[in-house]
N, C-alpha and C positions, 0 to 999 in steps of 0.2 A: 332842271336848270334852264330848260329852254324858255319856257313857259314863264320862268320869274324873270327873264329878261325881257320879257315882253312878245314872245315868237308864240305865234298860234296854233295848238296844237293839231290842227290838221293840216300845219306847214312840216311839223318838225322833219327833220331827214334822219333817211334810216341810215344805221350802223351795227351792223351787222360783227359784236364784241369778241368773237372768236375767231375772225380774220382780219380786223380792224381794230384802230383807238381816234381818239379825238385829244389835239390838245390847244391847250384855249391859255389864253391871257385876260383875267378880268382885275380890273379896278376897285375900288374901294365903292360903296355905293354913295351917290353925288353926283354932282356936274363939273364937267371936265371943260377945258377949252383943246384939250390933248387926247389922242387916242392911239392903243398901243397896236402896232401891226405886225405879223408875225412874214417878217421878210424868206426866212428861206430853212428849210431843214435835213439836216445832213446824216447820215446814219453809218456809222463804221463798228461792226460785229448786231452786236444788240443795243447800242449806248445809241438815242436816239440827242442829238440836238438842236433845239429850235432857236434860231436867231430872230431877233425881234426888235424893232424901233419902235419912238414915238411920234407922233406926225401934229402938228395944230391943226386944228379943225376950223373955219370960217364961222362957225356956231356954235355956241355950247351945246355939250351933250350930256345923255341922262348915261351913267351906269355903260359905258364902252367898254368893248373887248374884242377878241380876234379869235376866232375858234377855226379849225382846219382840222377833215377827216384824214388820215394816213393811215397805212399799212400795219398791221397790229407788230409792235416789237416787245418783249419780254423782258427787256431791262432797263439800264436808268434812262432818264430822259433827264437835259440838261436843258435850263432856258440862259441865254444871252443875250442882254442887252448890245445892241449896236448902236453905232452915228451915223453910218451911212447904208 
């Protein structure tokens, strides 16, 4: 996935899946005037939740997302839209 976003693979960063996850918000493929950010993420037991806005960008862009490494959790993961 890195690499089809355009990241080069002797950039990619490690993650190490057994102590670790990644969770990411991607877009549809196109240009955006908008791109999603992933504001803040909260964890209570194993239900992991990521809140997340949209922000306008001063430029279009190719194919936006938000990806962020965290602490590996074993259960659900919830995404949420926010406005602020």
């Amino acid at each position: 996935m890195w690499q089809k976003q355009g990241g080069a693979a002797n950039e990619m960063p490690h993650v190490d899946f057994d102590t670790e996850m990644v969770a990411a918000i991607f877009l549809d493929e196109g240009s955006y005037e908008q791109a999603p950010g992933i504001q803040r993420i909260e964890r209570v037991g194993n239900t992991v939740t990521i809140y997340y806005k949209f922000f306008e960008t001063l430029w279009s862009m190719l194919n936006p997302c938000s990806v962020v490494k965290l602490p590996r959790a074993d259960g659900e993961s919830v995404f949420i839209e926010t406005t602020s």
